[in-house]
FIFI-282962 format. One line per field, with one value per residue (C-alpha): residue in one letter; x, y, z; residue number from 1. Coordinates in pm, 1 decimal. Last residue first. Layout:
N
res <- c(A|...)
x <- c(X|...)
y <- c(Y|...)
z <- c(Z|...)
n <- c(NUM|...)
***
This chain:
91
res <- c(X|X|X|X|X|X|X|X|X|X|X|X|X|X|X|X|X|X|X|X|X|X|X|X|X|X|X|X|X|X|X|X|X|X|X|X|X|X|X|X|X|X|X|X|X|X|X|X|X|X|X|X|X|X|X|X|X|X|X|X|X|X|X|X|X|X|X|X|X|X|X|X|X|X|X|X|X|X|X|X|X|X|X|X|X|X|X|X|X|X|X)
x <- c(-785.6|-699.2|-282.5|-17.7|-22.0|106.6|-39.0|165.5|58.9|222.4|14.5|-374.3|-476.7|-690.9|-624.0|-782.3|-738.8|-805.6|-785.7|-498.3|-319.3|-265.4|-374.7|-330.7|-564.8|-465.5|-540.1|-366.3|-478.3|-212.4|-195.3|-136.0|139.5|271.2|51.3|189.1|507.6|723.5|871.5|586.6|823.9|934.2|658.2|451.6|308.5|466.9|497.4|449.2|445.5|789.0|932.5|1092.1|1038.5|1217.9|946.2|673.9|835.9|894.7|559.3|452.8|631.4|505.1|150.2|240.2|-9.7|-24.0|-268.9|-289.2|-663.3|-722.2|-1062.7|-1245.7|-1155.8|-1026.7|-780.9|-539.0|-753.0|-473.3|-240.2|-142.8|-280.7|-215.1|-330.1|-241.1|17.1|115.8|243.6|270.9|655.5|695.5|434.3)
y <- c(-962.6|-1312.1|-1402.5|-1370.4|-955.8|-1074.4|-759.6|-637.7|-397.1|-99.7|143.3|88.8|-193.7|-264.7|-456.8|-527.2|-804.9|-684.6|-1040.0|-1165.6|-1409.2|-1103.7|-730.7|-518.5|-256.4|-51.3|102.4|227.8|426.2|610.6|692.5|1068.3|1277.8|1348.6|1312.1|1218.8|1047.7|946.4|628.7|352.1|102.2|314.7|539.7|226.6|-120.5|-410.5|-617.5|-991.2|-1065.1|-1240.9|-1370.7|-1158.1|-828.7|-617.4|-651.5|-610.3|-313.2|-147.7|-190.1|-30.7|225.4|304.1|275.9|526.0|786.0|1025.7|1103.9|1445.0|1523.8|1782.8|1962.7|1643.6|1671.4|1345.3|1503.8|1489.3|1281.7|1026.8|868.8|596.0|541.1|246.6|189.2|-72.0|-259.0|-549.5|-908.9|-1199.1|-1205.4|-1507.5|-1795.6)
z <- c(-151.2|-16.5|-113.8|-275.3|-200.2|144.2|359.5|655.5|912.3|1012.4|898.8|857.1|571.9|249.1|-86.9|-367.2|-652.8|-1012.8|-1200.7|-1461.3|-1258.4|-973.8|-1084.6|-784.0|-663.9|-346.1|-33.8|282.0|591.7|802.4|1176.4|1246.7|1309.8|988.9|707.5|369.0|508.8|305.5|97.6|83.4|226.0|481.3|569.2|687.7|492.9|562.0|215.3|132.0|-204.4|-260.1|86.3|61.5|-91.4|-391.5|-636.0|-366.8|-231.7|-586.4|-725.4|-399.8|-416.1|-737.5|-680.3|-404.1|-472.8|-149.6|110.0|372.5|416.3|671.7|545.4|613.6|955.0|1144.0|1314.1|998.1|764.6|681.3|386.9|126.0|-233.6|-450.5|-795.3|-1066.4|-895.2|-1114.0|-947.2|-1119.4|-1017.7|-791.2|-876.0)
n <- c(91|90|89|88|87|86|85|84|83|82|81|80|79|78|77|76|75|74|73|72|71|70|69|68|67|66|65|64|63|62|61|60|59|58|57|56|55|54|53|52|51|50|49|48|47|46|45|44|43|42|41|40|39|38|37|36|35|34|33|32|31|30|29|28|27|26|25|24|23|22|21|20|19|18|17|16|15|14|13|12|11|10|9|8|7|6|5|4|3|2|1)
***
């Protein structure tokens, strides 16, 4: 069903050269909200600096992760940039 969808953490980003001194990562629960609201078909985002508006750490290839409440239950979600998750489904 379209629109049983609630982000309830998202977070977006890289360890610039793998150094654990380099982290650039963002919160983009937001975004999210937004790209799953406004997708088509409903649920099914590509994740990249588009859709999760910036670039936290330019340069290198991004991880994403995120929580998202779907019929009632804490679903999660994990993926590298430019890959496309359909919050409908698995997690």
């Amino acid at each position: 069903m379209a629109g049983n969808l609630a982000v309830q953490f998202a977070v977006y980003g890289a360890l610039a050269n793998g150094s654990p001194d380099g982290t650039g990562a963002t919160g983009v629960s937001d975004a999210l909200q937004r790209a799953i609201n406004e997708s088509s078909p409903y649920g099914t985002v590509t994740i990249d600096n588009n859709t999760m508006r910036g670039d936290p750490c330019p340069g290198y290839t991004k991880h994403f992760g995120a929580i998202v409440v779907r019929d009632g239950k804490p679903r999660f979600f994990a993926c590298q940039e430019g890959q496309t998750i359909n919050f409908e489904m698995g997690g």
